[in-house]
C-alpha positions in Angstrom: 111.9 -1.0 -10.4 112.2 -0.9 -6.6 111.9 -4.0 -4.2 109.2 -2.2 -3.0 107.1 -2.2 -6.2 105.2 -5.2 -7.4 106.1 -6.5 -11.1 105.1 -3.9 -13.7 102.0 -3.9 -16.0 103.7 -1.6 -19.2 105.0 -3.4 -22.3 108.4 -3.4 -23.1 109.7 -1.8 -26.1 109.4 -4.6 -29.3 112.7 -5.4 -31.0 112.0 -5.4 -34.5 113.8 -5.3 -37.7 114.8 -2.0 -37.2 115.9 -1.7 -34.0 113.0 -0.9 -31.6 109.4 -0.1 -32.1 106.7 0.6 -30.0 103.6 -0.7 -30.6 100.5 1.2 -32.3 97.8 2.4 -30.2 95.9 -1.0 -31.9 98.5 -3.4 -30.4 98.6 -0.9 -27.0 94.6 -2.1 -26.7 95.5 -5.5 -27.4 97.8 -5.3 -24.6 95.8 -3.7 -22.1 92.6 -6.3 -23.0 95.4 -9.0 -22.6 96.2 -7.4 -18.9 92.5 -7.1 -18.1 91.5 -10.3 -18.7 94.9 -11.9 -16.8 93.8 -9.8 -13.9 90.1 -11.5 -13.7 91.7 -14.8 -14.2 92.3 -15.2 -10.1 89.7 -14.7 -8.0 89.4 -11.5 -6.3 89.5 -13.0 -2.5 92.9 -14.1 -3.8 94.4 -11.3 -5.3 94.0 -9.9 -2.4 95.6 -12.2 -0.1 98.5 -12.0 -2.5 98.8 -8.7 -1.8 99.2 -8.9 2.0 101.6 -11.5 1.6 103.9 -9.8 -0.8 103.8 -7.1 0.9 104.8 -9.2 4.2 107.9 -10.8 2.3 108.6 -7.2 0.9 109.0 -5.8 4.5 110.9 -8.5 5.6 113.4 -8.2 3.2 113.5 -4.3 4.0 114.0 -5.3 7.8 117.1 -8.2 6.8 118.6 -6.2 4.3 117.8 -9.0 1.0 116.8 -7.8 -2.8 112.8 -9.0 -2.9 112.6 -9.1 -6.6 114.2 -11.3 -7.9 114.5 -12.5 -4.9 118.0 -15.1 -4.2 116.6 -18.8 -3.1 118.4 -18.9 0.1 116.8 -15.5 1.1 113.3 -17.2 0.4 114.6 -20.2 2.4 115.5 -17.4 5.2 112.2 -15.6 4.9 110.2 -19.1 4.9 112.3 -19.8 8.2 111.2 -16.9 9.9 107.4 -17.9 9.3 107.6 -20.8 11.3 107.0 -19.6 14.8 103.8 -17.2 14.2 102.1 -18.8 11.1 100.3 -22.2 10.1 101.5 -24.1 7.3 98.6 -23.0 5.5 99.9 -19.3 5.6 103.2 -20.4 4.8 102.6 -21.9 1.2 100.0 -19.0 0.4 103.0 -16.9 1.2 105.4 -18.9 -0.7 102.7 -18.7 -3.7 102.5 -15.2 -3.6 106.3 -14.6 -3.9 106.3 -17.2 -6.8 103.5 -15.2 -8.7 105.4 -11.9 -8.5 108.6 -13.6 -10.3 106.7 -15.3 -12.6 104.2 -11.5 -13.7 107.5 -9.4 -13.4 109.5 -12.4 -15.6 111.9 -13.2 -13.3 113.4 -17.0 -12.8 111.6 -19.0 -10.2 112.2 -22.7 -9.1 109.8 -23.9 -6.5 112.2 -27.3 -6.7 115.7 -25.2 -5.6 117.2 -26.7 -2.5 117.3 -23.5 -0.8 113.7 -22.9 -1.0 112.3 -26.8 -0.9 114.9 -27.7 2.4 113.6 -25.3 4.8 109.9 -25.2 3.2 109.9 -29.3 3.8 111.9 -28.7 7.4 109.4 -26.5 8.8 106.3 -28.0 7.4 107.7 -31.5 9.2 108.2 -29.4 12.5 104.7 -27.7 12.3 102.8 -31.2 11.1 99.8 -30.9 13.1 95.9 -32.2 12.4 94.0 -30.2 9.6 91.7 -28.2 11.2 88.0 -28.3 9.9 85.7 -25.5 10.3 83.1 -26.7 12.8 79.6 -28.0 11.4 76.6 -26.1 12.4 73.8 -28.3 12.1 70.2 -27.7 11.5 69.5 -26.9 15.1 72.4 -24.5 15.3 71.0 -22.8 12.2 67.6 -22.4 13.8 69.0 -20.8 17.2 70.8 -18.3 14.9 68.1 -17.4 12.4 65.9 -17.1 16.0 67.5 -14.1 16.5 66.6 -12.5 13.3 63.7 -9.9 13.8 61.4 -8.3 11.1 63.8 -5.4 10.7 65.4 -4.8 7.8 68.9 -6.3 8.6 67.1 -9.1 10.4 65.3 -9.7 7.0 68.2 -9.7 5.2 69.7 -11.6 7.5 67.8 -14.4 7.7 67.1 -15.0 4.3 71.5 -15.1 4.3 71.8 -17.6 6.8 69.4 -19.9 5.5 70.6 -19.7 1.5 73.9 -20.0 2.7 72.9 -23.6 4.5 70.8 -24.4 2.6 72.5 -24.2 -0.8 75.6 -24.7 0.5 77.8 -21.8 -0.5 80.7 -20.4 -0.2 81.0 -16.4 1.1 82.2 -15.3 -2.4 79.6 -17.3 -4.4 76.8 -16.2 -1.5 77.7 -12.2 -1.5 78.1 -12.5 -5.5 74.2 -13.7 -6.4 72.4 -11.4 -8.1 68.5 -11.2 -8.3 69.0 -12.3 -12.2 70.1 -15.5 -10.6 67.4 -16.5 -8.7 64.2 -18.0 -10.7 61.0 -19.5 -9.2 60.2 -23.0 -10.1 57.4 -25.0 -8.7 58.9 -26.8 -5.7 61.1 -23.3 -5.1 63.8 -21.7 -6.5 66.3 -22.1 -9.3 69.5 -20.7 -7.8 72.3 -19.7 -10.6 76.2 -19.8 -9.5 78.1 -17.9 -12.0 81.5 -18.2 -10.8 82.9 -20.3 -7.7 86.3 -21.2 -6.6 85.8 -24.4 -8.5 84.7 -22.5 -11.6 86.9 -20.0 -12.4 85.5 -19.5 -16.4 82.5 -18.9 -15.2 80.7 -21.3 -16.9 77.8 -21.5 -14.1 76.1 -24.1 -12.6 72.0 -24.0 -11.6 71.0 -26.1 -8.0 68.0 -26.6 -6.6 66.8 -24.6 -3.7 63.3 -26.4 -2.2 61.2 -24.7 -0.3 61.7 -25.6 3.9 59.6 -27.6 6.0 58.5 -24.2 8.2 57.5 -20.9 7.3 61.0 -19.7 9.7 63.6 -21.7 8.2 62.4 -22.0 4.8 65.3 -20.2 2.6 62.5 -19.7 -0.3 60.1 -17.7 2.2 63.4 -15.7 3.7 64.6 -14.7 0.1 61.2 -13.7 -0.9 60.8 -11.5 2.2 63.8 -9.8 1.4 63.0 -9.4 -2.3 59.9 -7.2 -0.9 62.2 -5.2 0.7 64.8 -4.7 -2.2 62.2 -4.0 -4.8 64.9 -4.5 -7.4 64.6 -7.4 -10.1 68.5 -6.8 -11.0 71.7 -6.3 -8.8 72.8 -8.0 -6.1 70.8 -10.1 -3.9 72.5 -9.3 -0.4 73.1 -5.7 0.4 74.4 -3.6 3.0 72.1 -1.9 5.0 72.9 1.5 6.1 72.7 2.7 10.1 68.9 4.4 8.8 67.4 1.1 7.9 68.2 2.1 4.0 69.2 -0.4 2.0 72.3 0.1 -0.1 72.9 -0.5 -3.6 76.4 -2.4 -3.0 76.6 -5.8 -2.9 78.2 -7.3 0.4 81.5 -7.5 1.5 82.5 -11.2 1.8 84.1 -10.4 4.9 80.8 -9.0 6.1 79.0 -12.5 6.0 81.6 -13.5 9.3 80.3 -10.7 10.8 76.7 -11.4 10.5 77.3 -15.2 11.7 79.1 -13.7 14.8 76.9 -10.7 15.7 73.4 -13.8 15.2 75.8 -16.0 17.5 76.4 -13.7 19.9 72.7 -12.3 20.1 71.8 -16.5 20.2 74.4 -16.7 23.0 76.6 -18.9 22.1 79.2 -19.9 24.6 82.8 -18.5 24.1 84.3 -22.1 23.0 81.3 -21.9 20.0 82.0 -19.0 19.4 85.9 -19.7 18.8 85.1 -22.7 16.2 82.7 -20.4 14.3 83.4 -19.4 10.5 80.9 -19.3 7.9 82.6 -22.3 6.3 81.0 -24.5 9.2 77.3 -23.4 7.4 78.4 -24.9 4.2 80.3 -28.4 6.2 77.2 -28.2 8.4 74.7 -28.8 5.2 76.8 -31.9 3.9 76.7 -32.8 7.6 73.1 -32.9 7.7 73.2 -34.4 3.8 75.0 -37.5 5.4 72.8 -38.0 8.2 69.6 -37.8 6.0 71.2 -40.6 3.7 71.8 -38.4 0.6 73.9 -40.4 -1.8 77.1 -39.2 -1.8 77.5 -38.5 -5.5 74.4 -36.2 -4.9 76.0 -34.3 -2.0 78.8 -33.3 -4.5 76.6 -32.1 -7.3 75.0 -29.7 -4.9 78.1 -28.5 -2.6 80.0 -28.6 -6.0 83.3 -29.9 -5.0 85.7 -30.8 -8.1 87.1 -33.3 -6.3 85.4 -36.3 -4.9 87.8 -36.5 -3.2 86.5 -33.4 -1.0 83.1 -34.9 -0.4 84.1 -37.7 0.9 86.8 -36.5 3.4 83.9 -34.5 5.0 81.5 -37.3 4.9 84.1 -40.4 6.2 84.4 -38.0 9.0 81.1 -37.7 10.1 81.2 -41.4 9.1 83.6 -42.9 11.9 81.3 -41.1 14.8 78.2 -42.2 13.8 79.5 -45.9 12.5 82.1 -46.2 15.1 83.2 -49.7 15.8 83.5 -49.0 18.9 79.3 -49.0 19.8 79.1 -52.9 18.0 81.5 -54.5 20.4 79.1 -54.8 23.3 80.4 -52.4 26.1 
């Protein structure tokens, strides 16, 4: 194995009474099905990103001149040094993650807790603190000016109905360009939306919300969705697909990547001004709806059920924010 390889995915030979044996093309199967199902047990958004980063720390160590796997604990002290002045703390433990995970697939001796890795990691993290920054909220009258913009063309159809099922139900840009059309059923007050798999549900063992139908015709997610069902004239697949430069609509599901670009390209066309433009991310749909949640008086334990945090923990960061502006002490003094 090279540095520059990640860990490998063969078997090695099986030391038996006899010396060694290989295993039979029964056990290679096992093995493989083994593999397979490791490989769907992290989400695919973070594969990826595990990917990028190894390859960072794998460049890096070609650049200083270090072994990457296995990798000494003062060179991953080093490399987490180097982070400090281009990358957010954030970035810096995904990083740190994604060298751990390596060791660990490839067999290799990790410890987190070595002094040469947990001394600079807790150094720079001191020297970078700085406030968490939270995606900004876009509330209901942010959601209108955007969905305003959406035409009866087939991408502002599809559109749209994304926008408004991604407020409205609250998801995240994995769990919204995953739906399928088998997930979606009518009830009488709407829909019956089906989440397979989320971040917080990595089994998959699904979890069905509510989606009512909206007060108007043009933000109503029920009407959108239908109006882009006409359109797909498919009762299976995915829900939200890409449509092509024709107006033809694709059989492929959406990137997730491509949902940031359809906030941006709406926000643009709704002309939001440069600073709204730099606090955008389709997270701030998902914050916006427990926003609005808060300020209609939903109970907080209903909140969760429907955003489907794990923690309540979660839920009630976003909403004790939300809480000290609008119960400020500061307004009951008599200024």
């Amino acid at each position: 194995m090279t540095m520059h390889e990640l860990p490998p995915d063969c078997p090695e030979p099986i030391p038996g009474d006899e010396g060694v044996r290989l295993p039979s093309r029964a056990g290679q199967a096992a093995l493989e099905a083994a593999r397979a199902a490791a490989r769907d047990a992290t989400a695919y958004a973070t594969l990826r990103a595990y990917r990028s980063d190894w390859q960072h720390f794998l460049g890096w160590c070609d650049r200083m001149g270090f072994i990457a796997l296995p990798a000494q604990p003062a060179t991953v002290g080093a490399y987490i040094a180097s982070l400090e002045k281009d990358f957010a703390p954030a970035t810096i433990r995904r990083r740190i993650a994604a060298i751990a995970k390596a060791h660990r697939f490839g067999g290799h001796p990790w410890d987190a807790g070595h002094r040469d890795i947990e001394g600079p990691l807790r150094g720079v993290l001191r020297r970078l603190r700085r406030p968490t920054r939270k995606a900004r909220a876009l509330r209901v009258d942010t959601v209108r000016r955007l969905v305003a913009t959406c035409g009866g063309d087939v991408s502002g159809v599809r559109d749209r109905a994304l926008l408004l099922v991604a407020f409205a139900a609250a998801l995240r840009r994995s769990e919204l360009v995953a739906l399928r059309m088998e997930d979606l059923k009518k009830t009488p007050d709407g829909l019956a939306l089906t989440i397979a798999a989320s971040k917080t549900d990595q089994e998959g063992q699904g979890v069905t919300i509510g989606l009512p139908a909206g007060e108007t015709a043009a933000t109503c997610p029920v009407y959108a969705l239908r109006a882009w069902g006409d359109l797909v004239r498919h009762k299976a697949g995915p829900v939200f697909r890409k449509v092509e430069s024709g107006g033809q609509i694709s059989d492929r599901a959406l990137h997730p990547d491509a949902v940031r670009q359809i906030l941006r390209r709406r926000a643009a066309l709704a002309g939001f001004t440069h600073e709204e433009m730099a606090a955008l991310s389709p997270h701030g749909l998902r914050s916006g709806f427990i926003t609005e949640a808060y300020y209609a008086d939903v109970p907080e334990a209903d909140i969760r059920a429907h955003v489907r945090h794990r923690d309540p923990r979660t839920t009630h960061g976003y909403i004790q924010t939300e809480k000290r502006l609008r119960d400020s002490p500061a307004g009951k003094v008599g200024l």
